[in-house]
C-alpha positions as CSV (number, residue, x, y, z in Angstrom):
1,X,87.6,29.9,-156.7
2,X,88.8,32.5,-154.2
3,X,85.8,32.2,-151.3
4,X,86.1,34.0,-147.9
5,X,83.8,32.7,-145.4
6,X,82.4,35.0,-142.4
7,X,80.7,33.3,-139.6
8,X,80.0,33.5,-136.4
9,X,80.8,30.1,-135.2
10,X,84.0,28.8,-135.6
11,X,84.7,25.6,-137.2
12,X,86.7,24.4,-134.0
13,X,83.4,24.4,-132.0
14,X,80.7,21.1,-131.3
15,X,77.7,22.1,-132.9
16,X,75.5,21.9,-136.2
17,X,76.6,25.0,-137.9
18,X,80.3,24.1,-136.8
19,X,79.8,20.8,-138.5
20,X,78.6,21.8,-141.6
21,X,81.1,24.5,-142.2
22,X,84.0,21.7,-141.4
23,X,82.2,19.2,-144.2
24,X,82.1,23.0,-146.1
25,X,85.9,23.7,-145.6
26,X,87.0,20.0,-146.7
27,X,85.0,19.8,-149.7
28,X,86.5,23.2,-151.1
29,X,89.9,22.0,-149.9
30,X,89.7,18.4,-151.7
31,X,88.5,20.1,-155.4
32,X,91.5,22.9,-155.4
33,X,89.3,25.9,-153.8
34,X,91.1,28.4,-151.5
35,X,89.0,29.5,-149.0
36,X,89.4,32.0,-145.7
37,X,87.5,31.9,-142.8
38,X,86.8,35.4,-141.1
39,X,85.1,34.4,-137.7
40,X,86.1,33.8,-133.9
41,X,89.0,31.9,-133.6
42,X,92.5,32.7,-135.1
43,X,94.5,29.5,-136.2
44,X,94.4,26.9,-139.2
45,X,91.7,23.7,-139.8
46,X,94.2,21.5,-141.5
47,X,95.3,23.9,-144.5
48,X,92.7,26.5,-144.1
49,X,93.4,29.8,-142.3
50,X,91.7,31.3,-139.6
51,X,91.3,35.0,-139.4
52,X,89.8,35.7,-135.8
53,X,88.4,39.0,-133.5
54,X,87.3,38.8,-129.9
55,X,83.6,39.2,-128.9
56,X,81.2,39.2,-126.0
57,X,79.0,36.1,-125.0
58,X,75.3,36.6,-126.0
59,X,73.6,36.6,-122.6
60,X,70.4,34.5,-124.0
61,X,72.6,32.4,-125.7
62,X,76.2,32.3,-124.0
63,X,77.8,29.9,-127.0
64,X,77.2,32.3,-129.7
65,X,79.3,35.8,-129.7
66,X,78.6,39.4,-130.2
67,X,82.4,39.3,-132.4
68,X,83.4,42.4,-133.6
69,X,84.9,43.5,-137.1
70,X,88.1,44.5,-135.9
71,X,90.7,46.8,-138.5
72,X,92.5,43.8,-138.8
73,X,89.9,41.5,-140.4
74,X,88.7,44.0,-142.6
75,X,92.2,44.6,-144.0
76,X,93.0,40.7,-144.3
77,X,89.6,40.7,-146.1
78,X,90.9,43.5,-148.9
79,X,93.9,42.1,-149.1
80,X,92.7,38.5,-149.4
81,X,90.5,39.6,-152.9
82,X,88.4,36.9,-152.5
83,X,86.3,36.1,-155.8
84,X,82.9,35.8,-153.7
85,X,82.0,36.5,-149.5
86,X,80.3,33.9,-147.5
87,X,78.2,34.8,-145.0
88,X,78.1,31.7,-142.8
89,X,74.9,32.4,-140.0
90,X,76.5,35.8,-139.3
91,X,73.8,37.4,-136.9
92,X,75.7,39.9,-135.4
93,X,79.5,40.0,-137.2
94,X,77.7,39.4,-140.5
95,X,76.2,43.2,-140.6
96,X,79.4,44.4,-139.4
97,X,81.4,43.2,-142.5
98,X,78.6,44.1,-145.0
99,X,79.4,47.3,-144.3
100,X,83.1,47.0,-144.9
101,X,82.8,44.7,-148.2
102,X,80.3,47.0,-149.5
103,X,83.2,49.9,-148.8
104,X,85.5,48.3,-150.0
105,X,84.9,45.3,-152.2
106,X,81.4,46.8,-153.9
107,X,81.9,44.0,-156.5
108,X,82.5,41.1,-155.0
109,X,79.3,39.1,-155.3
110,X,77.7,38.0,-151.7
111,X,76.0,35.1,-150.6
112,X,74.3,34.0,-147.5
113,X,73.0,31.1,-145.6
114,X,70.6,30.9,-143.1
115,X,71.2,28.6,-139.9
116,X,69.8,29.3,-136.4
117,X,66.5,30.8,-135.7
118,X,68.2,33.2,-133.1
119,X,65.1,35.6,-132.9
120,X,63.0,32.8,-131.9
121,X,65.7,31.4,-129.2
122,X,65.6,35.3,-127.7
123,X,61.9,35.1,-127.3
124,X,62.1,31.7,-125.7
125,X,64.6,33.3,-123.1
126,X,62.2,36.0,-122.7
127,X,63.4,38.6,-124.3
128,X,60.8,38.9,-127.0
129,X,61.2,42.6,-127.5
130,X,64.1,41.7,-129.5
131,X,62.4,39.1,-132.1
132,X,61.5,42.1,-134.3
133,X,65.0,43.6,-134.4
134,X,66.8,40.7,-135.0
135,X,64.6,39.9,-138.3
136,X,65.1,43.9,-139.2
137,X,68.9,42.8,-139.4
138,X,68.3,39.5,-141.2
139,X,66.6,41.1,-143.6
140,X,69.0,43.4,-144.2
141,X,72.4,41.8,-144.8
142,X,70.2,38.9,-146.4
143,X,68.5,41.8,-148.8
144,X,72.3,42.6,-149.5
145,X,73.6,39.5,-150.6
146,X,72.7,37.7,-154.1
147,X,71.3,34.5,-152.4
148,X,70.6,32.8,-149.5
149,X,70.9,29.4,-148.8
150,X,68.8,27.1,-146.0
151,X,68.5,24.0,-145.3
152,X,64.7,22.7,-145.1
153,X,62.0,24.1,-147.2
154,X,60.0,24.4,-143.5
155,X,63.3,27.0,-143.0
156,X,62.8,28.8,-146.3
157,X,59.3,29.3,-145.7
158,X,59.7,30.7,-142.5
159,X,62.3,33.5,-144.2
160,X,59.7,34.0,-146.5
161,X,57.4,34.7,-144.1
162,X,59.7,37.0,-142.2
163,X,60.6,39.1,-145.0
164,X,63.0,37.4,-147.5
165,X,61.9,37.4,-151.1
166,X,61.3,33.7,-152.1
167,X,63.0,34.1,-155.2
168,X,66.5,34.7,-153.5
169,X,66.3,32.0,-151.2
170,X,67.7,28.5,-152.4
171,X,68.2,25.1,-150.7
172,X,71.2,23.6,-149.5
173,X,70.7,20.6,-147.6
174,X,73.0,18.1,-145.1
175,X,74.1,15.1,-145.4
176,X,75.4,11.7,-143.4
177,X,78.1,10.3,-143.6
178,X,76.8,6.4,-143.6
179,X,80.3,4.9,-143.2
180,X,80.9,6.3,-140.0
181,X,76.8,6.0,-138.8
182,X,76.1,2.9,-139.1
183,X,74.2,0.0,-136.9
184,X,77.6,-2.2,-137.6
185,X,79.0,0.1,-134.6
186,X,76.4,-1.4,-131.9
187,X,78.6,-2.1,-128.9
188,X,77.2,-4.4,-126.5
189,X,80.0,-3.5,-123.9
190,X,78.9,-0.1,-123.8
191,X,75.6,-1.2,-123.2
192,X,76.2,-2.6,-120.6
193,X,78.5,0.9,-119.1
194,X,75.8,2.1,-119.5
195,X,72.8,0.0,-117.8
196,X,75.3,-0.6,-114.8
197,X,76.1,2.8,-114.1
198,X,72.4,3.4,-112.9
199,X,72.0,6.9,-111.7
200,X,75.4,8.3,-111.2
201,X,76.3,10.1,-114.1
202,X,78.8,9.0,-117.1
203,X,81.0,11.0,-117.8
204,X,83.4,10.3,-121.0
205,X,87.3,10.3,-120.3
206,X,90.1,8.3,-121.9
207,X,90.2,5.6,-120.0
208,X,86.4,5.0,-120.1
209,X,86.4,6.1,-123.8
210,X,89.0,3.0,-124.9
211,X,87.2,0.8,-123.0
212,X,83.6,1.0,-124.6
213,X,85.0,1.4,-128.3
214,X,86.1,-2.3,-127.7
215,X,83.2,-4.1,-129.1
216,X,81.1,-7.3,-128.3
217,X,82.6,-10.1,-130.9
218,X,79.2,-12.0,-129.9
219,X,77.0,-8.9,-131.0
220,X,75.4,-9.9,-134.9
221,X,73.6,-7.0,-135.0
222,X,70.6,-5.1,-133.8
223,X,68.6,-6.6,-130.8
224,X,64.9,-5.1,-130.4
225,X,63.4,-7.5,-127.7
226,X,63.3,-7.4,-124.1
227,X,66.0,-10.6,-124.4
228,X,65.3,-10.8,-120.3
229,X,63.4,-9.0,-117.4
230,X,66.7,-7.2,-116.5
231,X,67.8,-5.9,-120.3
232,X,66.3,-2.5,-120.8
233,X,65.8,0.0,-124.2
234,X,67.9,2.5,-124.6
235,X,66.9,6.0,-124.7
236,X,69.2,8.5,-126.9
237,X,69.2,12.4,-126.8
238,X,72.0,13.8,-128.6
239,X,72.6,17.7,-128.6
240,X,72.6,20.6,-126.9
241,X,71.6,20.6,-123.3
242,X,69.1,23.9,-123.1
243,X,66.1,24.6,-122.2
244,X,65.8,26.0,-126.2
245,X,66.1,22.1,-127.3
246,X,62.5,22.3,-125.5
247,X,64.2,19.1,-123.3
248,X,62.1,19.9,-120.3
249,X,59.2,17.8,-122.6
250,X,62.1,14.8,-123.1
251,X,62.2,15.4,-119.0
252,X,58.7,15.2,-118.0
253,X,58.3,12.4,-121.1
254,X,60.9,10.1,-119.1
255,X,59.7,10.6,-115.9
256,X,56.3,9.2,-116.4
257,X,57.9,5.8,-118.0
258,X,58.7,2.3,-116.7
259,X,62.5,2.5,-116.3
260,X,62.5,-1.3,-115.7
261,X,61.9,-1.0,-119.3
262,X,64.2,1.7,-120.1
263,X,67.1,3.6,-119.5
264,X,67.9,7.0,-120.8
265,X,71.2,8.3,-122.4
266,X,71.7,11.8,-122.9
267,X,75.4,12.6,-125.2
268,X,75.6,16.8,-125.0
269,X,76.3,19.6,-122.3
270,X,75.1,22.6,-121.5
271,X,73.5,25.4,-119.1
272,X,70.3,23.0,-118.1
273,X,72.8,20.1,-117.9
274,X,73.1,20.7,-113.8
275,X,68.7,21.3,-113.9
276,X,68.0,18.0,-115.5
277,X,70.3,15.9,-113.4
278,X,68.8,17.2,-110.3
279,X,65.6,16.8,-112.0
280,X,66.1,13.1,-112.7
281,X,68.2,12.3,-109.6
282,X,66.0,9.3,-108.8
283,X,65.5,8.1,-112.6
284,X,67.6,5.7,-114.5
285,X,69.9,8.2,-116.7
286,X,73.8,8.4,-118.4
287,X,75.2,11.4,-118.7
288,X,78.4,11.0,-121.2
289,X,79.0,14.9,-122.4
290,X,79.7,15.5,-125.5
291,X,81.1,12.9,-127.9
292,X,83.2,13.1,-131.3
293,X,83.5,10.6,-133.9
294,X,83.5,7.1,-133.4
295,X,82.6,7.4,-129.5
296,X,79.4,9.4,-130.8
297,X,78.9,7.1,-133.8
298,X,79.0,3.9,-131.1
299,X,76.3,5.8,-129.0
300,X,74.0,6.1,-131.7
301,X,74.3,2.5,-133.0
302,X,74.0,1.5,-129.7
303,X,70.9,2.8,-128.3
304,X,67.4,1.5,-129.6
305,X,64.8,4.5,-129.9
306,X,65.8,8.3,-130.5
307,X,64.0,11.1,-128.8
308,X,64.2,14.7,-129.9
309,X,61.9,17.7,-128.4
310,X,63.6,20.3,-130.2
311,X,61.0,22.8,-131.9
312,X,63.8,25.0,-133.1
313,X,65.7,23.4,-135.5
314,X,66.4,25.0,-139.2
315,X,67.6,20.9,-140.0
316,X,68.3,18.6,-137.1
317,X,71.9,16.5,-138.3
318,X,71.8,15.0,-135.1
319,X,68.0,13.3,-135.8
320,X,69.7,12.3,-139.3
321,X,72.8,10.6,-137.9
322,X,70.5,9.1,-135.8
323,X,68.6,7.7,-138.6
324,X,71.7,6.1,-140.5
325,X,72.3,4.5,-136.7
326,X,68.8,2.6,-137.2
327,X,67.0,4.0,-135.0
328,X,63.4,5.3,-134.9
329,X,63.1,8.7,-134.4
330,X,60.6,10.7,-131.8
331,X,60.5,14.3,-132.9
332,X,58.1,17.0,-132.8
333,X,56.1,18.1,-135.9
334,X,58.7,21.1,-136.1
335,X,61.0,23.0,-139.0
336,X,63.8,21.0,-140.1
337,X,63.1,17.6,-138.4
338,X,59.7,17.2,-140.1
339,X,61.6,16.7,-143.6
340,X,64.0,14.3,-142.2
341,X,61.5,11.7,-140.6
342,X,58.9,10.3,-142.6
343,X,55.9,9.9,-140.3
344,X,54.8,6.9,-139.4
345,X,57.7,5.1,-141.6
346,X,60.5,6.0,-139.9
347,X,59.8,7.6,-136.9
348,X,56.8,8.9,-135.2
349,X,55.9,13.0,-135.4
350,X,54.4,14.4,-132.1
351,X,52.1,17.4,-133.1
352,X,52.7,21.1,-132.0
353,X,50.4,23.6,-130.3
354,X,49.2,26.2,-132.6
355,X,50.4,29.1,-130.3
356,X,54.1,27.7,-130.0
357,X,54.4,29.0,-126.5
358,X,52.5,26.2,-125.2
359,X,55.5,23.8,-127.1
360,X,56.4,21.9,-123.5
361,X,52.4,22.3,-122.0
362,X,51.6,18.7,-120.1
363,X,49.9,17.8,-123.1
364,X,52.7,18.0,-125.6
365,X,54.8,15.9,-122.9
366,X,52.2,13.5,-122.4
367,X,51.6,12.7,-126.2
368,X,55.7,12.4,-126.7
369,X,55.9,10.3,-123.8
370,X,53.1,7.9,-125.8
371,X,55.0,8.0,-128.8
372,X,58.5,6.5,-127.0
373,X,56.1,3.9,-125.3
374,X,54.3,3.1,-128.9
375,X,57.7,2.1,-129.7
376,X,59.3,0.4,-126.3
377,X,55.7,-1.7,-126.4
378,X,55.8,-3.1,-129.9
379,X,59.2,-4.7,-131.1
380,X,57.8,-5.4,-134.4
381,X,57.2,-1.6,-135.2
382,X,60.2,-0.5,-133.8
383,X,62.2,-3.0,-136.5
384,X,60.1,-2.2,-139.5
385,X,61.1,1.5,-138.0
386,X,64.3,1.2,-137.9
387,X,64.8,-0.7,-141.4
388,X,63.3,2.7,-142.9
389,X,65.4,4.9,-141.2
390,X,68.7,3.7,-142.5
391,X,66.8,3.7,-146.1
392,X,65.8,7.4,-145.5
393,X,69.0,8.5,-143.9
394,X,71.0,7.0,-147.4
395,X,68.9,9.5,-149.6
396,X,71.3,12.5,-147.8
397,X,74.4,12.5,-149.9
398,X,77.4,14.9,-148.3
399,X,78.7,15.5,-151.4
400,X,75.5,16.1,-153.3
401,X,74.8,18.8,-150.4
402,X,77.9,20.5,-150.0
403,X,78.3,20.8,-154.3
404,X,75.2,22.3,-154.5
405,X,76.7,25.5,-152.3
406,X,79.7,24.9,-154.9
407,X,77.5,25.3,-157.4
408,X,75.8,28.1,-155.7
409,X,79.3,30.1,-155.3
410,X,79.4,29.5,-159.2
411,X,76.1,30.7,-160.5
412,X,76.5,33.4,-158.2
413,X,79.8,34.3,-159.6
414,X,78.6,34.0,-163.2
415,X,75.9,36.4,-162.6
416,X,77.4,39.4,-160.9
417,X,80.0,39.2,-163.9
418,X,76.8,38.8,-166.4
419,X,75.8,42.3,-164.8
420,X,79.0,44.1,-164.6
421,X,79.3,43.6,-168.9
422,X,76.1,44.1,-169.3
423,X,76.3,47.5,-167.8
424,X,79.8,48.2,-169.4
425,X,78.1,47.9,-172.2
């Protein structure tokens, strides 16, 4: 197949979306597709080509672009012929091309998939008025595609709910990729980094970064005991550092704990980064910024519990990955993240308010903040915990995920020409 992608994100970023359209882009690579990405950045990923625009930062949401359909896409588009159009969590440059495909090429067939709740993110920067607009545009360029993929059911019935017909909208799941996340990658030296470094902050450079990937020979696994009065629990948070993560509750959480028991890691950057330091200048925290790899695949392994506020999520890969790492997950009861832990079996599921902006109220924070300590305070649970995880984490296949878009492109495909001889005839 001939399959043009247009996104938003580019796959060169550090973030969910950017992550699945890498494992996207390799999959169609490795089974003979050609694909073309139409988004932000010009360039290559490995073979595939890059067709970029330029585009103004969204000011409630400063990673994501307002990129415009420039003359030149749109011709690299028609003269590309692609068999069927992507649209890759276009919010603002997916509307743009609609209009130019349907110009142009009426009868290509159009798919869609669904990936950030950016309506909701504008409310919770206070700029509510535009929650209604955003969804108006949704709806449209997802009422003018074929399908649209998601992928939770939580995240389809939300589109439901805002307007797209049920019947249109399919799932298309993640997966982990075990052989890289895995508790074999436990790393007692970085441990150790990160314990000593007390509350100056970590940051990750080359020299640091070649040291802690030199694992303990003596380490035979996964330690869940307080081994000695001075070895603590690690603490993970991996993601995005902004207050739409709803990390403020993660904040308040960790400052009400006994960090002679604990010590918490955070892996990620971002525009409350500089807040939350000064927030938890006199607690016990690691800073590392973001992590790729093996350096991120040795932080999860090596931490013991995994705490995640976010209320926003469409999935959560980053709560998965932590799974395969063995560890325990704290999350909120929230889209996405809810179908990855299994209550009570795998991790533990704080409840949401009803009335959503009350998501980081003292309550909420109070009841995570129990949840981490049901787990630092009983040893036995968090094993049987983290046993489950890695069994739940191995039921997400990468392959199985990214062939069911594959097959998606196909069906879809099939389907528009089913119509076109049908009305020929």
């Amino acid at each position: 197949m001939k399959i043009a992608l247009v996104t938003e994100v580019s796959p060169l970023y550090v973030n969910g979306v950017s992550r699945t359209i890498v494992r996207l882009l390799d999959h169609l690579t490795e089974q003979g597709h050609e694909v073309v990405v139409f988004g932000p950045d010009s360039g290559h990923y490995k073979n595939v080509r890059l067709v970029g625009t330029f585009g103004v930062p969204l000011f409630f949401y400063p990673e994501l672009k307002f990129n415009f359909a420039t003359p030149s896409m749109v011709y690299q588009l028609r003269q590309y012929q692609p068999e069927i159009i992507h649209f890759v969590d276009p919010n603002l440059l997916g509307p743009q091309m609609l209009v130019w495909c349907k110009m142009f090429l009426p009868h290509v067939p159009r798919i869609a998939s669904y990936h950030t709740n950016i309506a909701l993110y504008a409310t919770m920067f206070g700029f509510s008025y535009l929650y209604e607009p955003i969804w108006w545009t949704m709806r449209m360029y997802h009422g003018a595609c074929r399908k649209t993929l998601c992928p939770s059911h939580s995240t389809k019935a939300a589109l439901v709910a805002n307007g797209i017909p049920a019947e249109k909208v399919g799932i298309w799941t993640r997966g982990v990729e075990m052989a890289m996340f895995n508790p074999e990658r436990r790393n007692m030296q970085l441990r150790e980094k990160w314990l000593c470094a007390g509350k100056p902050t970590l940051q990750s450079n080359s020299s640091t970064s070649s040291l802690l990937r030199r694992a303990s020979n003596e380490d035979e696994g996964v330690s869940f005991g307080l081994q000695d009065p001075e070895d603590k629990l690690i603490i993970l948070y991996v993601g995005r550092i902004s207050w739409e993560k709803n990390i403020q509750v993660l904040v308040e959480a960790y400052k009400g704990m006994n960090h002679e028991q604990v010590h918490l890691v955070i892996v990620g950057d971002g525009p409350a980064k500089a807040s939350i330091q000064g927030q938890l200048r006199s607690a016990d925290v690691t800073f590392t910024g973001y992590l790729r790899g093996e350096e991120l695949a040795e932080a999860y392994a090596s931490a013991d519990i995994f705490a995640f506020p976010s209320k926003s999520e469409t999935f959560g890969q980053v709560v998965l990955e932590a799974q395969a790492s063995a560890l325990p997950c704290v999350i909120m009861d929230a889209e996405g993240v809810s179908e990855i832990v299994e209550g009570e079996v795998s991790g533990i599921i704080t409840p949401l308010p009803a009335n959503m902006d009350q998501a980081d109220s003292v309550e909420v924070q109070e009841a995570f903040r129990a949840n981490i300590e049901r787990l630092v305070d009983n040893p036995v649970l968090r094993e049987k915990m983290s046993r489950n995880a890695v069994a739940r984490a191995q039921k997400f296949s990468w392959y199985e995920a990214m062939q069911a878009c594959v097959d998606a492109y196909a069906d879809t495909i099939v389907d528009a020409q089913m119509e076109t001889n049908t009305s020929i005839v």
